[in-house]
N, C-alpha and C positions, 0 to 999 in steps of 0.2 A: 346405155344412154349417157350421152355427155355431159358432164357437170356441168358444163358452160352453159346449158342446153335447162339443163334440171333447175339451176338459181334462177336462169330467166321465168321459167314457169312457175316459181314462186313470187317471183318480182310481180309479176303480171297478172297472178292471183290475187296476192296483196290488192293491189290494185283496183283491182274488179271489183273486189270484197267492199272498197269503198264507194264506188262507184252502184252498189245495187243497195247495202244495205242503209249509207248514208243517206248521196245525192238524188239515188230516184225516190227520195220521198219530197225531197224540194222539188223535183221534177215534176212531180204528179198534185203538188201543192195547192190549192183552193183559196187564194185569200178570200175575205169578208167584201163584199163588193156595197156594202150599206153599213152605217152609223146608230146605232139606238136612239133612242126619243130621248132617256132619260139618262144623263153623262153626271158625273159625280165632278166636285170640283175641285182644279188644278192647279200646280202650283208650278210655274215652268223656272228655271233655275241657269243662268248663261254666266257663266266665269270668263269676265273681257281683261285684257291686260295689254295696253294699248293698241285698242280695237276701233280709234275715231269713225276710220273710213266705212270700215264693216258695218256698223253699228249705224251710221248714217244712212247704209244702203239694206238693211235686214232687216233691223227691230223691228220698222215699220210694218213688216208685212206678220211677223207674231203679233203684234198690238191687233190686227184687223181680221184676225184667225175668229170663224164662226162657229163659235162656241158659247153656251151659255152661260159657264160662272169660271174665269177664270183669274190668276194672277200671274204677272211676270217679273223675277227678283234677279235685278245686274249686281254680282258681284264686282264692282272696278278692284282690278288687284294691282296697287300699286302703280299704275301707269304715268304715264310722263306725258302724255301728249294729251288732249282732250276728249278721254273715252268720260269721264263724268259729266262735262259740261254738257254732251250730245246727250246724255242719259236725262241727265237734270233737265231739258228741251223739251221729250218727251215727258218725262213725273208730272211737268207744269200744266200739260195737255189730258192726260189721261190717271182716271184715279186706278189702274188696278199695276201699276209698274209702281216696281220702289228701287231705289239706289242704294247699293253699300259700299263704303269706300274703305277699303284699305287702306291707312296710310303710308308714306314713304317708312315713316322711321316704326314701324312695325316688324319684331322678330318674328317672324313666323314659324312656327313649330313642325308643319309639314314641307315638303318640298314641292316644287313645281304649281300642277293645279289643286292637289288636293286639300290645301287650306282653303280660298275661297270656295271649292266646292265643298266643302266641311259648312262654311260658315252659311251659304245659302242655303241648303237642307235644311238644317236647323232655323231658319230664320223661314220657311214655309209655313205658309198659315193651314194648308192644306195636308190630306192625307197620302196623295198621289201628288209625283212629282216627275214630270219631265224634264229632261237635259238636254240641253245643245249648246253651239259654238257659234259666238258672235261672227263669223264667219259662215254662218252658216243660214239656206235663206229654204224656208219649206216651197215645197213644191205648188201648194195655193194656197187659198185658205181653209180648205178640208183637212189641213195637215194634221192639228190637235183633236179633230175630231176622230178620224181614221188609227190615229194611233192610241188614242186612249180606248176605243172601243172593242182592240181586243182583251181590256179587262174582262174578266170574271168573275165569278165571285167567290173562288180558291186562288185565283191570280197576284202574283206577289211581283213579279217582272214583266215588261212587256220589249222586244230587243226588237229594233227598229232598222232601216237598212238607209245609207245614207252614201245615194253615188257623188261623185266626183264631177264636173260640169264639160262638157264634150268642147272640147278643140279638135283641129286637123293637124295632128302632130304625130309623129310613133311615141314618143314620151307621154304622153297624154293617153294614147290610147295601149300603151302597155301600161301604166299606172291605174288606169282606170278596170285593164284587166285582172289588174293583179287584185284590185276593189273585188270586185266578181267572183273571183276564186276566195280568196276571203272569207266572204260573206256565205260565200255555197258551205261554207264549213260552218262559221258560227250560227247558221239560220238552217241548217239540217240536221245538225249535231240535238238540238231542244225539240227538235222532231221525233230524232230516236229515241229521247228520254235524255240526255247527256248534255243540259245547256253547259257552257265553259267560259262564253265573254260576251260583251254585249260593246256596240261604240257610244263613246260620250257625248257624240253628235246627235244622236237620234235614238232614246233610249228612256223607259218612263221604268219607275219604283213606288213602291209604297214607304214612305217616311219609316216608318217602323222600324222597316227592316235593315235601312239604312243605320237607324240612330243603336239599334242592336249590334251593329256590326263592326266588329274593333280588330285591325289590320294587326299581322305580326308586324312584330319590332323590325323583322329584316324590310319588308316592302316597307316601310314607313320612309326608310333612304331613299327609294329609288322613287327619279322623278313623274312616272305615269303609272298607269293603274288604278287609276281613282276611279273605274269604269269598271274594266276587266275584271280585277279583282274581286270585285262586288260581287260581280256577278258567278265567278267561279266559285267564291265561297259561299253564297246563300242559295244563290236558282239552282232546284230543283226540277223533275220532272212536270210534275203537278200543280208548281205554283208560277210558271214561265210557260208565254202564247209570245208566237214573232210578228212584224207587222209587215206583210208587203204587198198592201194594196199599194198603189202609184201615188194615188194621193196621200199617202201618209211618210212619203219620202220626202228628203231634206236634202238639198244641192251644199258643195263646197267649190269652191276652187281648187284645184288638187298645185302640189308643185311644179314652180317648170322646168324645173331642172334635174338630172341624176342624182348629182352628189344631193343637197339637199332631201330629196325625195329618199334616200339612202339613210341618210342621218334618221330622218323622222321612223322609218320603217324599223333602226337600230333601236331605236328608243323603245319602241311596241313589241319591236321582240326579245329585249333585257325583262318586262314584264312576266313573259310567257313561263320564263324559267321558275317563277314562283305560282304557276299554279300544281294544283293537284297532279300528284306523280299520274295517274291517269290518264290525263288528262293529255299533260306533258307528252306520255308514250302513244299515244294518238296521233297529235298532230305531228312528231318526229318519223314518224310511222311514215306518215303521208307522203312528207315528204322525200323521206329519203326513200321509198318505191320510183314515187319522181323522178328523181335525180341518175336513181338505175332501171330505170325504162329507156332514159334517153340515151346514158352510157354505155350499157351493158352489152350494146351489137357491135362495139368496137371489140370488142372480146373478141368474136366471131375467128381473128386474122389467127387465134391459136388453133382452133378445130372448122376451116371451113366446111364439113360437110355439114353442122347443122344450122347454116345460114339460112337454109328450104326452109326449115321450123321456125326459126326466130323472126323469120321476116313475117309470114302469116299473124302469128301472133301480136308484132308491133302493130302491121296496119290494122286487125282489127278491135283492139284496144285504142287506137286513134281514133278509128271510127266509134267507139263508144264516145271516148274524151270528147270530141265534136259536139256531137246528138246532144250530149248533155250539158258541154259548156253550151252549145250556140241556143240552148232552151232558158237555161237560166240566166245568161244576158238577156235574152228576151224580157223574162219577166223584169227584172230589175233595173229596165228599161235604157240600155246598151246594147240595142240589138245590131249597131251599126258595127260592133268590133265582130261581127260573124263571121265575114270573109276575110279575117285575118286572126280566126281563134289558133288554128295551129302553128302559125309561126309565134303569135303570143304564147302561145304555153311555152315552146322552147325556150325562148328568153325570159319567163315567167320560172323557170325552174334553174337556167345558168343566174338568174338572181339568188337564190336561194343559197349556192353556195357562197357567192359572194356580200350575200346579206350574215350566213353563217359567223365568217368572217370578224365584219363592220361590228359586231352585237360583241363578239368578244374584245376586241381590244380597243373600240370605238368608248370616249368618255362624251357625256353630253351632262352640260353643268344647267342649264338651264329649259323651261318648257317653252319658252316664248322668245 
């Protein structure tokens, strides 16, 4: 049998291996389609840093979230343009929002977000704390309810799924597919027992565990991870539930551009490199099958006689990729990139290597 022939069929096992014992548990996944009676109370936690516009067009719909006891604390980090004065509008309207202002001539000890979201945690009146992004606007007002109810009561994290807002662009909808592949990892991964990251956008904790948990000196540099990290380092099997009823999703506006859209993705994946070597050798795993799924039948031109084999094998490992992307777009309610799941993955995995790339010799000084 042909070597060429032989890697392929480990490439494609790889593969498979992820694809039955990861993704078909998100596949077959049940969210919670109802809220408890009795919700414990909240402390939601938004780090803006010249967020005017957002902040005009978002808070409002957290303030009016139906829920029975909650709070909302705007960290303003240093901003220039009027993200306090929109804040302080709201304070004057409603008693459970507070303001904290950073000021200009403040050193800050952490880099990027993780000082103001150091300083809101801590300033939570509550046990439970959810995160999101002044940017960011929940899907109704069932949002707080839906994601705090997959608490339990060994529950220590709750990791939340947070798409991207639909245009009629190929940018938009490879960025939002790349959202979807993602997320079928970090939301299947705490299925199999293995949670690894959670987003900042849409993501609840217990204070505690928070105010316990003290970053090496190395990520303390780097500017993201005030999310991920957490969550690589403390969630567990047992004390991490995910949340993907519809209602309990949180829209962004994704970038509209490559490069940009490039940069941000360099930045999240400088993080990755300090998680747990585990961890690490998973999602590298992933990928690089990826990458020699789609390569590997170029090979073919040294031994054509086993192109019979390799072709069987690619289309019906496509044919898996499909079934299971175009279900879990479904759920995560992107059902509209279906008819164009497989040319997105191809372009979804030539990003990879040139996201590879961007992450090693790409500098990003700032989070904002």
């Amino acid at each position: 049998m042909s070597w060429i022939l032989i890697a392929y069929i480990v490439i494609c096992s790889t593969l498979l291996f992820y694809y039955i014992f990861f993704f078909s548990r998100l596949y077959f996944y049940k969210p919670k389609q109802y809220a408890p009676e009795l919700l414990p109370k909240v402390s939601i936690v938004i780090c803006a840093k010249d967020e005017e516009e957002n902040l005009k067009q978002n808070l409002k719909v957290i303030l009016i979230q139906k829920y029975p006891d909650f709070e909302v604390i705007v960290v303003n980090d240093q901003s220039k343009d009027k993200t306090g004065e929109v804040v302080q509008y709201y304070c004057d309207r409603n008693e459970n929002i507070r303001l904290i202002n950073i000021k200009l001539d403040v050193v800050k000890p952490l880099p990027g977000k993780k000082f103001p979201l150091k300083v809101g945690v801590h300033a939570a009146s509550h046990e439970l704390v959810v995160v999101t992004d002044a940017d960011c606007k929940p899907a109704n007002t069932l949002w707080l309810k839906h994601l705090v109810a997959e608490f339990l009561r060994e529950t220590n994290f709750v990791i939340g799924y947070a798409p991207f807002n639909k245009e009629n662009t190929f940018i938009n909808k490879l960025i939002r597919y790349d959202n979807v592949l993602s997320a079928m990892q970090y939301l299947s991964y705490p299925i199999a027992g293995i949670p690894y990251m959670g987003v900042g956008r849409n993501m609840a904790f217990r204070k505690s565990e928070f105010l316990n948990w003290e970053e090496k000196e190395a990520t303390k540099k780097i500017l993201s991870g005030d999310d991920d990290l957490f969550i690589n380092a403390k969630a567990t099997k047992a004390t991490t539930e995910i949340a993907i009823n519809k209602n309990s999703f949180i829209y962004s506006a994704p970038k509209d551009n490559y490069g940009e859209w490039m940069n941000q993705k360099a930045r999240h994946t400088k993080t990755a490199f300090h998680y747990k070597l585990s961890h690490q050798f998973l999602l590298t795993l992933f990928a690089l099958a990826n990458l020699l799924y789609y390569l590997w039948p170029f090979l073919c031109f040294l031994d054509l006689g086993v192109y019979a084999y390799i072709l069987p094998l690619f289309t019906s490992l496509l044919f898996i990729k499909f079934i299971i992307h175009s279900r879990i777009a479904t759920k995560l309610n992107n059902d509209d990139l279906i008819p164009y799941v497989i040319i997105l993955d191809f372009f979804f995995v030539l990003n990879l290597v040139v996201l590879f790339f961007k992450s090693l010799f790409s500098r990003v000084d700032k989070w904002k």
